[in-house]
C-alpha positions in Angstrom: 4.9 42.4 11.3 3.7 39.6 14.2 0.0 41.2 13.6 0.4 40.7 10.0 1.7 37.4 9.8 -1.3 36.2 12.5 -3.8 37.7 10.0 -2.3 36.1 7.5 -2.3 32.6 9.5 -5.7 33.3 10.6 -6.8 33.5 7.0 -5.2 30.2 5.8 -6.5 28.3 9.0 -10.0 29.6 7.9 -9.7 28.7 4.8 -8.2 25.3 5.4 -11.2 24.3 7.4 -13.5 26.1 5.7 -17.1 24.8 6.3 -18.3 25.5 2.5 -16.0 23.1 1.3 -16.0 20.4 4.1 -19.2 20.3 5.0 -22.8 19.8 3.1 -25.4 23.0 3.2 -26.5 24.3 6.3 -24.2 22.4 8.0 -21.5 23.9 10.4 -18.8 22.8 12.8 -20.7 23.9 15.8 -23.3 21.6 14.9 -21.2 18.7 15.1 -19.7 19.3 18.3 -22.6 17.6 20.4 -22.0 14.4 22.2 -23.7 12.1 20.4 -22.7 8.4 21.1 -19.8 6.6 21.5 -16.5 9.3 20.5 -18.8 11.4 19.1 -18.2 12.7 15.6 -15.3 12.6 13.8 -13.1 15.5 14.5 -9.5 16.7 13.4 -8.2 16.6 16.8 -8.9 12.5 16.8 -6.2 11.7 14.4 -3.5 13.3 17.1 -4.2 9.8 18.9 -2.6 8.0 15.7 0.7 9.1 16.3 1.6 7.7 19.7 -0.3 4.1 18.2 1.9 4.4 14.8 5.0 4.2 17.2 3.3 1.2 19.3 2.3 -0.6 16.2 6.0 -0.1 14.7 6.9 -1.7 18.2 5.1 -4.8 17.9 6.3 -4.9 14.7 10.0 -5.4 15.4 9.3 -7.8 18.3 6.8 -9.8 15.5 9.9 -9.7 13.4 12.5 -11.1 15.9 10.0 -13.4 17.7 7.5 -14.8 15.0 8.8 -14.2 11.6 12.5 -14.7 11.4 12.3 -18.4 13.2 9.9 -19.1 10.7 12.5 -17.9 8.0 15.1 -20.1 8.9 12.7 -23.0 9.6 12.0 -22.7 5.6 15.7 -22.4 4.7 16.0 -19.3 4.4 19.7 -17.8 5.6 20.7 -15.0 7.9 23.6 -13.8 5.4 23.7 -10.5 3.8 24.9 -10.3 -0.3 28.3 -10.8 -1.1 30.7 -8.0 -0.5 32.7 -6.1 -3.2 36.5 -5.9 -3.0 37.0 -2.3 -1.3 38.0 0.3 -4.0 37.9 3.9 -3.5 37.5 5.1 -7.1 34.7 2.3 -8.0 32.9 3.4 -4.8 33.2 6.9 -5.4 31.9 6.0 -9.2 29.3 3.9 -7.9 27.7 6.2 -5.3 28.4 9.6 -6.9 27.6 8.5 -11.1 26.5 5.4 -11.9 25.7 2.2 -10.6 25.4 0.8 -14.4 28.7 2.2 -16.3 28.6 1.8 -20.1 31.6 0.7 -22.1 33.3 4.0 -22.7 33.4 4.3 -19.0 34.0 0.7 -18.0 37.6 1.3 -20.5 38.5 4.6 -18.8 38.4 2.8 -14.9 40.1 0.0 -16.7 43.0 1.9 -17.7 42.8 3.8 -15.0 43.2 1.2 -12.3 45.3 -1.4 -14.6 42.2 -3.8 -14.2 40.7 -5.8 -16.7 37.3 -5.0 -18.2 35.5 -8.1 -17.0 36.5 -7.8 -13.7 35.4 -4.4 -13.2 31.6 -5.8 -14.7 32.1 -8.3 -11.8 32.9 -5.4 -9.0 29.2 -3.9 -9.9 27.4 -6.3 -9.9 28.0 -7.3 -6.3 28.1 -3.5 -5.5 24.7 -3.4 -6.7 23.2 -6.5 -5.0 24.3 -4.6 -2.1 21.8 -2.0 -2.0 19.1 -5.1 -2.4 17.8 -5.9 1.2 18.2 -9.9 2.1 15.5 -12.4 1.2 15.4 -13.0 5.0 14.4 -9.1 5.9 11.8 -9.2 2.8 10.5 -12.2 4.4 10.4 -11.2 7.9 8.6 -7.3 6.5 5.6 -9.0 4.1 5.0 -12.0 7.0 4.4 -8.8 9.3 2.0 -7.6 6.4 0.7 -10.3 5.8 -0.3 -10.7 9.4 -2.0 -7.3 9.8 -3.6 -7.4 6.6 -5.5 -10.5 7.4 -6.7 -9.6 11.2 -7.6 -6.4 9.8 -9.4 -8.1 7.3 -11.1 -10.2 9.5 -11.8 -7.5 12.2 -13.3 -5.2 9.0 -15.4 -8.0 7.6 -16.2 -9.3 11.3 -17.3 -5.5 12.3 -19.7 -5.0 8.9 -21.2 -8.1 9.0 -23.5 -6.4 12.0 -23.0 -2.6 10.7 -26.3 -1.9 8.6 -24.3 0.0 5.8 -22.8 -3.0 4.6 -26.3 -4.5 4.0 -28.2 -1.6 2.7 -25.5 1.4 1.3 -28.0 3.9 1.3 -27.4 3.5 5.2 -24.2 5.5 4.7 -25.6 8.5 3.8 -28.9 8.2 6.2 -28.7 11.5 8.6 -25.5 12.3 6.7 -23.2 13.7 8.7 -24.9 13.5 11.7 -23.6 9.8 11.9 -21.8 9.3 15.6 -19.0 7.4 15.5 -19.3 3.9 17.5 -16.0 2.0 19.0 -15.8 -0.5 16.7 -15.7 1.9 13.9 -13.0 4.3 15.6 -11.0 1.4 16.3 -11.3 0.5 12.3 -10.1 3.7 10.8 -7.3 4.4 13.5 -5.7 1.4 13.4 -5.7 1.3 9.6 -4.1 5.0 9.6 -1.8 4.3 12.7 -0.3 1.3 10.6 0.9 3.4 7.3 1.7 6.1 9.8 4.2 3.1 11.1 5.2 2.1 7.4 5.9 5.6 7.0 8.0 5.7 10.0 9.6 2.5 9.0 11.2 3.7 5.2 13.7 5.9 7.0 14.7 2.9 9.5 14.4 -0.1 7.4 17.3 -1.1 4.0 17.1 2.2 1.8 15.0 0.6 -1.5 15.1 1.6 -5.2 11.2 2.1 -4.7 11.7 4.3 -1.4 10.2 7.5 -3.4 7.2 5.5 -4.7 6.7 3.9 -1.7 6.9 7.3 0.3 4.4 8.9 -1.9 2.2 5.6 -1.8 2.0 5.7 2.2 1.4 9.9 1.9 -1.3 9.4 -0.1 -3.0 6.2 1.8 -2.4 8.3 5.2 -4.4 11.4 3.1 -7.4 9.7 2.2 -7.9 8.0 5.0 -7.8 10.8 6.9 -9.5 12.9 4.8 -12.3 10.7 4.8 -12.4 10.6 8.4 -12.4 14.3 8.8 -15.9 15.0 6.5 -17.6 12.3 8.3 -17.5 9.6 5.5 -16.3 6.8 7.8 -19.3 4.5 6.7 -18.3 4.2 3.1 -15.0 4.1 4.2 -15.2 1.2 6.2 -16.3 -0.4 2.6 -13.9 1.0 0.9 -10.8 -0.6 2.9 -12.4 -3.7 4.0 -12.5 -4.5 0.1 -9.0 -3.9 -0.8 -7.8 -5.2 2.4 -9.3 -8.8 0.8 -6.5 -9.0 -1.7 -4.1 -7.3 0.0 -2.8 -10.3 2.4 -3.3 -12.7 -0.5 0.0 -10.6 -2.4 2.0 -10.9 0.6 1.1 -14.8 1.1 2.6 -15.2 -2.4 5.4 -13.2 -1.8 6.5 -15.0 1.4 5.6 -18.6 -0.9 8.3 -16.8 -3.4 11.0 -16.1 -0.8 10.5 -19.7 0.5 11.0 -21.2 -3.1 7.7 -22.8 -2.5 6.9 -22.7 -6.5 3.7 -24.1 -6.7 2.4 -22.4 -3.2 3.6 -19.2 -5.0 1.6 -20.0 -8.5 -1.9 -21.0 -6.8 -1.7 -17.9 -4.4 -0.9 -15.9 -7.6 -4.1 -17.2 -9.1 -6.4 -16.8 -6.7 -5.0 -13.1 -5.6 -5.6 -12.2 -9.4 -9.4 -13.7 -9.3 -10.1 -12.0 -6.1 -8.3 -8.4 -7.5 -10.3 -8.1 -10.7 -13.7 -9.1 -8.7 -13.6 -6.8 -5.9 -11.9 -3.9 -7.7 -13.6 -4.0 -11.5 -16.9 -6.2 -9.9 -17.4 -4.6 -6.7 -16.0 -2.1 -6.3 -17.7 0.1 -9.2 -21.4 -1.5 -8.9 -21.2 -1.2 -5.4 -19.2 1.6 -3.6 -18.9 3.7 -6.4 -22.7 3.7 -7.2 -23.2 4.4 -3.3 -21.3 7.5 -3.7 -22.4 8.8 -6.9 -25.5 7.9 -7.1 -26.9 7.3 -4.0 -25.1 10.2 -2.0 -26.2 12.3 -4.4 -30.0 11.7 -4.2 -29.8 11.9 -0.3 -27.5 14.5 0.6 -26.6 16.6 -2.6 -23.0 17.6 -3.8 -20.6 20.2 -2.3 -17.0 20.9 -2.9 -15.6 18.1 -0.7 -18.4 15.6 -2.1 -16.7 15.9 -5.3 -13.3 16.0 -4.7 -13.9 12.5 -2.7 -15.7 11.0 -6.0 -12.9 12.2 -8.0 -10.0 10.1 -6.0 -12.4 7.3 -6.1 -12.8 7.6 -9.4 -9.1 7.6 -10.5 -8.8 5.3 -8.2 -11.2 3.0 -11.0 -9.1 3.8 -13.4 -6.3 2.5 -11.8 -8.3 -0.8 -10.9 -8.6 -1.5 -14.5 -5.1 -0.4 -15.9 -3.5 -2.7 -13.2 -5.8 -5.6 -14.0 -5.4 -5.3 -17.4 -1.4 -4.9 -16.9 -2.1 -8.1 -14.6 -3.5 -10.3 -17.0 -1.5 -9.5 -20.3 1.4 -10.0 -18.3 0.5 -13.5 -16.7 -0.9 -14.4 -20.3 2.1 -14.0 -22.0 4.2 -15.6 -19.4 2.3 -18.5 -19.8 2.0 -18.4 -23.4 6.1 -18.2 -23.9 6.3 -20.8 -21.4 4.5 -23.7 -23.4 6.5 -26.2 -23.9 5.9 -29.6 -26.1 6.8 -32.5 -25.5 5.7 -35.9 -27.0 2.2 -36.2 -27.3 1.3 -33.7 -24.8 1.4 -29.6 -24.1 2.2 -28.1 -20.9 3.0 -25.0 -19.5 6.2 -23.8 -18.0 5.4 -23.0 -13.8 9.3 -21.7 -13.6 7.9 -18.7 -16.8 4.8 -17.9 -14.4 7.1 -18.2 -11.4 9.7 -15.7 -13.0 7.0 -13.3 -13.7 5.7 -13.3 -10.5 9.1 -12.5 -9.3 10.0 -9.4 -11.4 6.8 -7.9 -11.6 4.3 -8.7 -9.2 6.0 -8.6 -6.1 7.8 -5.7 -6.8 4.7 -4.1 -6.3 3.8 -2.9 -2.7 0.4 -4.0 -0.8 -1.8 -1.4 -0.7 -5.1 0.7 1.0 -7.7 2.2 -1.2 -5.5 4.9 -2.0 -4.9 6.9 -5.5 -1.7 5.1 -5.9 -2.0 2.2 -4.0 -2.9 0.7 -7.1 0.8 1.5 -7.7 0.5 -0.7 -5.1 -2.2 -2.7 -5.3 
């Protein structure tokens, strides 16, 4: 039984890192075990290192939070109070927790009779019950000030790092001696902080206020955390490095304009809206297709062929396009119509509404999570 359940693990760990899949022609594991410079080429055993830096990085994070963001909360007026508490009753609990957090009429009329209240009052009961399961403005504030704080030095650090890596001037570079490409310090350092931070925001769902979005959000980080390393694994680290660094370039711009939102800072919150839009629908349906997805297509084909794990990366880029444009398009029909309902005349001149495009923003847009260049970050953003 033991020798049968070896062979049978032996076969799936062969077949998980099968060499016809991962690798190009000709090409084998062996042959990327030599030295080369720096750490080497990428292997497997590199992302162990993530874990202990996930747990450091969710560290810093709470003594950012306690240190840094919070006294910058409260210096903008935001309070350290929790929602208002419901009136403890068992059998609207038990209702609330165990059926529904939105009872209809029918329902609201049997817990009236049942507990002698009145109607409205039990409409009132839920409603605080359910602003319970919100998290305060002063966690959200302190959580996207941490994100926005990694987004842009790991911004800066990615755009800093390619302005001297040859790949970012000349793509073709990413696929010269492909996948004999060595991995240098700067670039290690790239990729393993990126993956040891949404290991850390991983970590941090099961720690941090339980959200209505915790399943997408779960499922967003799963998937960043896959590509990433899956990227890293078949040695396609340069293109990579361009992949991130240009969604990174919106992704602390969303968080800015959440933390203007939280501060009531309308205006702030409007003009970061804009210019996070702009900068979205340049980099991911300008940029993004002429110049990383022409480099992998078109370009990796020509130099180094396709094989199986060649176009299984494509096709996650690809849908990861399509999500580009259905988010930009959701975007700016959105933001259109806001501003359309929110014209308002008055005598002799038209303006628009800021509080329309200020609501907006706050039901839709920041709802939305900041993201990698993962299939659903654009879920994400």
């Amino acid at each position: 039984m033991a020798t049968t359940a070896a062979g049978a693990l032996g076969l799936l760990w062969g077949w998980l890192w099968s060499e016809r899949f991962w690798l190009p022609q000709n090409v084998s594991w062996a042959d990327l075990e030599g030295p080369g410079d720096g750490y080497g080429y990428p292997r497997a055993r590199h992302i162990l290192s993530v874990f202990p830096l996930a747990a450091g990085v969710f560290s810093v994070r709470l003594l950012f939070e306690r240190i840094f963001a919070k006294p910058c909360a409260l210096h903008v007026g935001i309070q350290d109070s929790g929602p208002y508490q419901a009136q403890p009753n068992a059998i609207l609990e038990k209702v609330f927790i165990s059926v529904t957090k939105y009872p209809d009429e029918k329902r609201l009329e049997g817990l009236s009779k049942q507990l002698d209240w009145d109607v409205r009052k039990i409409q009132c009961w839920f409603r605080p019950s359910e602003d319970q399961d919100k998290p305060p403005t002063l966690t959200k504030f302190c959580e996207s000030m941490w994100r926005f704080t990694f987004y842009l030095c790991i911004f800066c650090y990615g755009v800093r790092f390619l302005w001297s890596s040859p790949w970012f001037w000349d793509t073709r570079q990413c696929w010269h001696s492909y996948p004999y490409q060595p991995l240098t310090n700067g670039l290690y350092y790239y990729y393993i902080m990126e993956l040891a931070f949404y290991w850390s925001l991983m970590f941090s769902q099961f720690t941090d206020i339980k959200r209505k979005d915790f399943l997408i959000m779960f499922v967003h980080h799963l998937a960043t955390i896959g590509l990433i390393t899956f990227s890293y694994i078949n040695n396609m680290v340069r293109v990579g490095t361009l992949v991130m660094c240009l969604h990174d370039a919106s992704d602390f711009l969303l968080e800015a304009a959440k933390l203007a939102n939280y501060a009531k800072y309308q205006r702030l919150c409007d003009t970061l809206f804009v210019i996070f839009s702009a900068i979205f629908v340049v980099t991911r349906l300008g940029i993004y297709p002429f110049w990383i997805l022409n480099t992998t297509l078109f370009e990796s084909w020509e130099m180094i062929g396709p094989y199986p794990s060649w176009w299984l990366f494509n096709g996650l880029l690809l849908i990861l396009q399509v999500l580009h444009v259905i988010w930009s398009y959701l975007i700016a029909r959105i933001a259109f119509k806001a501003l359309i309902r929110g014209k308002v005349t008055y005598p002799g001149r038209i303006r628009p509404r800021l509080c329309t495009l200020h609501s907006f923003l706050t039901s839709f847009l920041f709802s939305m999570p900041g993201g990698s260049w993962t299939v659903s970050s654009l879920a994400c953003i």
